[in-house]
C-alpha positions as CSV (number, residue, x, y, z in Angstrom):
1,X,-10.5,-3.4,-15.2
2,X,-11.9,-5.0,-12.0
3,X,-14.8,-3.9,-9.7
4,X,-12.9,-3.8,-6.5
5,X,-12.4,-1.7,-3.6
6,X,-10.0,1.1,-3.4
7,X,-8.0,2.9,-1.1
8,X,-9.2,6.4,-0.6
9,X,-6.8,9.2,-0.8
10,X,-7.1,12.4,0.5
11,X,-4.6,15.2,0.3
12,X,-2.0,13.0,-2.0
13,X,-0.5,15.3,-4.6
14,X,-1.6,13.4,-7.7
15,X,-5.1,12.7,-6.7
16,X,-7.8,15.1,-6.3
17,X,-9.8,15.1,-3.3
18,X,-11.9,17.1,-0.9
19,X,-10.5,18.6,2.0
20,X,-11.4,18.0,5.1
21,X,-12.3,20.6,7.5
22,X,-11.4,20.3,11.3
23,X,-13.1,22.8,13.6
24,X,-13.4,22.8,17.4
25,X,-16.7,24.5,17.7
26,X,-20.9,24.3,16.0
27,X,-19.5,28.4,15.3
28,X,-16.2,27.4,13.5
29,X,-18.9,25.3,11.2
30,X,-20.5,27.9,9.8
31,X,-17.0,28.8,7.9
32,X,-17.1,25.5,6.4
33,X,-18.5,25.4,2.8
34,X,-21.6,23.7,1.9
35,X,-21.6,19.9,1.7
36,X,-17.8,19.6,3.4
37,X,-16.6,16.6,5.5
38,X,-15.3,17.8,9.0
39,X,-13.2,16.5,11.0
40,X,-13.2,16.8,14.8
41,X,-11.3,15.0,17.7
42,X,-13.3,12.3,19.4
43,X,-13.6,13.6,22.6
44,X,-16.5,14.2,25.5
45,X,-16.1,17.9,25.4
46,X,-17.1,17.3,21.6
47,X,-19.8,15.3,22.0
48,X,-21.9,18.5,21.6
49,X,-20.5,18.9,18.1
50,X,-20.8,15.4,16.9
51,X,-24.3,15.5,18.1
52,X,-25.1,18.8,16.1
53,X,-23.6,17.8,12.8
54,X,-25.3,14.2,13.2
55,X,-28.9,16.0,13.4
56,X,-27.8,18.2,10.6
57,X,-27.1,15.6,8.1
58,X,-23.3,16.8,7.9
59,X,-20.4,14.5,7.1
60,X,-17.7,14.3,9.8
61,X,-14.5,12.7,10.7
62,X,-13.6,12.1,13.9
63,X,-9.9,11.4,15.2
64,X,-9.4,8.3,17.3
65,X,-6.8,6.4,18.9
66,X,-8.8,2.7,20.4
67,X,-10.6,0.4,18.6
68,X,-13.5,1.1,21.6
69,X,-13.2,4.2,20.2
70,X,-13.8,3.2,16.9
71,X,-17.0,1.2,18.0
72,X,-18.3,4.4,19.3
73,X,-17.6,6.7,16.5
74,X,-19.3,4.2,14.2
75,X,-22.3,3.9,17.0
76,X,-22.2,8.1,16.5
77,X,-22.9,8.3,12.6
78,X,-19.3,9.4,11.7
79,X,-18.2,8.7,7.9
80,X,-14.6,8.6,8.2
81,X,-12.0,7.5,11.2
82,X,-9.1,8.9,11.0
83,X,-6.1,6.9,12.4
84,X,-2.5,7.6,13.6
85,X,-0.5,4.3,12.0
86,X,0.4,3.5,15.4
87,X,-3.5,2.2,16.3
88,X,-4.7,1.6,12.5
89,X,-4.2,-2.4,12.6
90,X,-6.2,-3.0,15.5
91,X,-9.2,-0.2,14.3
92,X,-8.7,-1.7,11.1
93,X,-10.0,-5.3,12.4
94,X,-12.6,-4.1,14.3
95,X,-14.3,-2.0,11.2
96,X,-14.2,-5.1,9.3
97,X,-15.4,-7.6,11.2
98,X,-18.3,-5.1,12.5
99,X,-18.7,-4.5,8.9
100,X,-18.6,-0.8,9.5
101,X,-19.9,2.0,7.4
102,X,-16.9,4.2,8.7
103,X,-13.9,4.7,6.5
104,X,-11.0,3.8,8.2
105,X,-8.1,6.5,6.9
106,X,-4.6,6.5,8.3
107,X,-3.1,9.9,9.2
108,X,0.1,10.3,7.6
109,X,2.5,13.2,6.3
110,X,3.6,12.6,3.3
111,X,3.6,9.6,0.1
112,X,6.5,8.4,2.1
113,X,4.2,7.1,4.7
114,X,1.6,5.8,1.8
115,X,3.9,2.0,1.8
116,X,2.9,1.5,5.5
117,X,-1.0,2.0,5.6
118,X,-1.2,-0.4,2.2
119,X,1.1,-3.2,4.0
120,X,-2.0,-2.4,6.7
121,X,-4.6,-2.8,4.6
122,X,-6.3,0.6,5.6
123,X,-9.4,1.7,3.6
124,X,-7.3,5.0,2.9
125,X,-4.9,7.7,3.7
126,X,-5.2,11.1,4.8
127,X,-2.9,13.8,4.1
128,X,-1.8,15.8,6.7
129,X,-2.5,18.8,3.6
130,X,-5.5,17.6,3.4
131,X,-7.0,18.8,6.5
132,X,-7.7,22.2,6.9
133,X,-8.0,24.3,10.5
134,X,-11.1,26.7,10.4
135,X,-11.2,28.7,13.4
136,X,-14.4,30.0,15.1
């Protein structure tokens, strides 16, 4: 067995994982449990958020579409950027030649989808399951 990377997988039905937890407001995070990854659209009316959960120490995921927007959310402290296949090649190539911390994680329905984002080389995958709506 080899020392290599792998592909992260969150939300696939074989593979446990931790959920991710997309809110919309600093309230809706106090129905998150402790130590949980969030996820939140990368945005300027959520710049408040990302700023709160960076000065709390709390893991987040923020949904991007550019790779300037990738350079950003890196530049913000996020842990995981999660990509519509559509923009994952060219994020992709910018988190690797920046030699980001992010994760870069394709957003995808089902194992169908799985094929496309390993052809892409893609750190990971998340589940469309895998995310879970908490309302404030």
């Amino acid at each position: 067995m080899s020392g290599g990377l792998i592909m992260l997988l969150f939300g696939h039905p074989y593979i446990p994982s931790v959920p991710f937890y997309h809110i919309d407001s600093i309230e809706a995070l106090r129905h998150t449990p402790p130590n949980s990854v969030v996820a939140l659209f990368f945005t300027p009316e959520n710049l408040d958020i990302i700023e709160h959960l960076r000065q709390n120490g709390v893991r987040f995921a923020l949904h991007i579409e550019t790779a300037t927007d990738a350079v950003v959310a890196e530049n913000l402290g996020a842990s995981y950027l999660i990509v519509i296949p559509k923009y994952a090649v060219s994020v992709q190539k910018v988190a690797e030649h920046y030699l980001f911390d992010a994760k870069v994680l394709g957003y995808i329905e089902n194992v169908n989808h799985l094929d496309e984002l390993v052809d892409m080389r893609l750190d990971g995958a998340v589940f469309s399951d895998a995310i879970i709506k908490i309302n404030s």
